[in-house]
C-alpha positions in Angstrom: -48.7 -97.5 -21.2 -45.6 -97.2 -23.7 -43.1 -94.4 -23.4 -40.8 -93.4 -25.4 -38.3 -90.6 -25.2 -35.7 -89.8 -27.8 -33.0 -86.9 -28.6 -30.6 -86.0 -30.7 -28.3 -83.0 -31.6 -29.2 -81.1 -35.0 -27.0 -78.9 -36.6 -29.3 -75.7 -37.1 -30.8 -73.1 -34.6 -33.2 -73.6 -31.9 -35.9 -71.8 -33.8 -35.4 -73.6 -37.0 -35.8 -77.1 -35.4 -38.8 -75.7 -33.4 -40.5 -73.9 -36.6 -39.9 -77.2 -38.4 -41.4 -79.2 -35.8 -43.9 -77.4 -34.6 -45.4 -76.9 -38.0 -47.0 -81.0 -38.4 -47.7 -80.4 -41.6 -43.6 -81.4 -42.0 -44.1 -85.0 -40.1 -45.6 -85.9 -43.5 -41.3 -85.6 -45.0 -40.0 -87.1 -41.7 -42.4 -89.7 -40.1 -43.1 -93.2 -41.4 -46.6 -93.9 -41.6 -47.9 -90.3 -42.2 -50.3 -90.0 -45.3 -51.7 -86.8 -44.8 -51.6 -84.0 -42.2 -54.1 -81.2 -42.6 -54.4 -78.3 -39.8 -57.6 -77.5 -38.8 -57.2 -74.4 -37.0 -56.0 -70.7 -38.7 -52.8 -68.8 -37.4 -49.9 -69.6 -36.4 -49.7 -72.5 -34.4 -50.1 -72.5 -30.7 -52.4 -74.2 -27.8 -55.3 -75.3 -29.5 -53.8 -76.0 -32.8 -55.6 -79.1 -34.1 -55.0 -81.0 -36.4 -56.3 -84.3 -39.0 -54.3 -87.1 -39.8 -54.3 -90.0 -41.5 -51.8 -93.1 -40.7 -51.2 -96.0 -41.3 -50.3 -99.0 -38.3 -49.9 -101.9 -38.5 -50.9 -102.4 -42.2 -54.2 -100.4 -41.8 -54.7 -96.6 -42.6 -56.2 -95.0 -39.7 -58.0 -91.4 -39.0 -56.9 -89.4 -35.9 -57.0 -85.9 -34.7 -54.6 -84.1 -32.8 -54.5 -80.5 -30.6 -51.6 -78.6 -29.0 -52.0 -78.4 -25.0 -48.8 -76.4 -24.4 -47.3 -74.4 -26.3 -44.0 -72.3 -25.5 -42.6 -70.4 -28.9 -39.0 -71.5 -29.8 -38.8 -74.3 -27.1 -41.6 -76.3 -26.4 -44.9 -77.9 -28.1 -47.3 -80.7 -26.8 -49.9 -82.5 -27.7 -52.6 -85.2 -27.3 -54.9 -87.3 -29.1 -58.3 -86.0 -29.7 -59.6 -89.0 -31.3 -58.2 -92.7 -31.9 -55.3 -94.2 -29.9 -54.0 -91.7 -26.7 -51.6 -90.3 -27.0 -49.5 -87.3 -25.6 -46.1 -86.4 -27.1 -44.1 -83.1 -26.7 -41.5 -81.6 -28.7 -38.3 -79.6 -26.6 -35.2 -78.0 -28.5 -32.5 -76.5 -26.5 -29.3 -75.0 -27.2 -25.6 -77.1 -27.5 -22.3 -76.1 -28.4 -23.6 -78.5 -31.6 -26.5 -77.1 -32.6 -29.8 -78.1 -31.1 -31.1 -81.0 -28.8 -34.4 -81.7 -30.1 -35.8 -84.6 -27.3 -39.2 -85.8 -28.3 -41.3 -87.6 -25.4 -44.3 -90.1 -26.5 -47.0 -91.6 -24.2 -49.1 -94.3 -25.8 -52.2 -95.8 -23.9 -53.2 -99.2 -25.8 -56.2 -101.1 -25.0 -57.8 -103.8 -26.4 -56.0 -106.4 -28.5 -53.1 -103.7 -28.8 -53.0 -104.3 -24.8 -52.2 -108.1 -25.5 -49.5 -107.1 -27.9 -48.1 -104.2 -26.1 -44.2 -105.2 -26.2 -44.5 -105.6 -30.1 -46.1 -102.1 -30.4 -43.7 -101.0 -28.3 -40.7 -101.8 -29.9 -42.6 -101.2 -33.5 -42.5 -97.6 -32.4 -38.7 -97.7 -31.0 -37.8 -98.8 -34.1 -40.2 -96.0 -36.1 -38.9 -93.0 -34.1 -35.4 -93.9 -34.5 -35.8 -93.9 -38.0 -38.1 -90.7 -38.0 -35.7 -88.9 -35.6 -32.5 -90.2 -38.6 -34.6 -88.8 -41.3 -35.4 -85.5 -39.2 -31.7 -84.8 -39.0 -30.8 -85.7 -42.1 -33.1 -83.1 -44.1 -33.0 -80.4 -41.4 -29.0 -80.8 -41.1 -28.8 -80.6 -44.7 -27.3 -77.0 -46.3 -30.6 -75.0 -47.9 -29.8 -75.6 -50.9 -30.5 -79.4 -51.0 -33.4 -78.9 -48.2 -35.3 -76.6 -51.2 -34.9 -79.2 -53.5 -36.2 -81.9 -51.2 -39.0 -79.9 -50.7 -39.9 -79.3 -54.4 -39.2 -82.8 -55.2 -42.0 -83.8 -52.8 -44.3 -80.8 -54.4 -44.5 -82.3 -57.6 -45.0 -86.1 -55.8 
């Protein structure tokens, strides 16, 4: 089993970070690796939000599905694997004097020859959510104004 946890301070509200995170169709601007994100359920998210995505790890593009297990508006979203690797990973954002700790917690069961390679993956996926967790800030710390243009940029990808 790999764990990771991770946090950082972000210079917007609480419910900014959490709408932002909470929403996975955004881990397609923020995460390495991420192809496509679609939602499968309607609404607004919440437990039992599911989701399809497609990845790629270790140089090969891989299918998984994903659905929210908890679910507290403003301050908390988890969820697991419901297909491919397992995995369970939460999202919490809390208030600072700075902003908002956004602390991300990452359970990875590997089997098979993953199992044999497990300090690799491991630090493989250090190494991604450091740089996911950089890239997070940086776009959600930006002012608005650059944020929108990010966004439209990526539209018309």
């Amino acid at each position: 089993m790999i764990r990771i946890d991770k946090s950082t301070v972000i210079d917007r509200s609480c419910d900014d970070v959490f709408a932002y995170v909470a929403d996975q169709t955004n881990a397609v601007q923020w995460q390495s690796g991420i192809v496509e994100i679609r939602r499968l359920t309607d609404g607004s998210p919440g437990v039992g939000t599911r989701h399809a995505i497609v990845r790629t790890l270790m140089g090969k593009q891989m299918a998984v599905e994903n659905e929210y297990v908890a679910f507290e508006p403003g301050r908390l979203v988890t969820f697991r694997t419901t297909s491919g690797p397992a995995l369970l990973a939460s999202y919490i954002v809390e208030p600072t004097a700075a902003g908002t700790r956004l602390t991300c917690t990452m359970e990875l069961s590997v089997s098979g020859f993953l199992s044999l390679a497990e300090p690799l993956v491991a630090a493989g996926l250090r190494r991604d959510v450091d740089a996911n967790f950089a890239r997070l800030k940086g776009i959600l710390d930006a002012p608005a104004s650059v944020r929108a243009s990010d966004v439209a940029t990526a539209e018309e990808m």
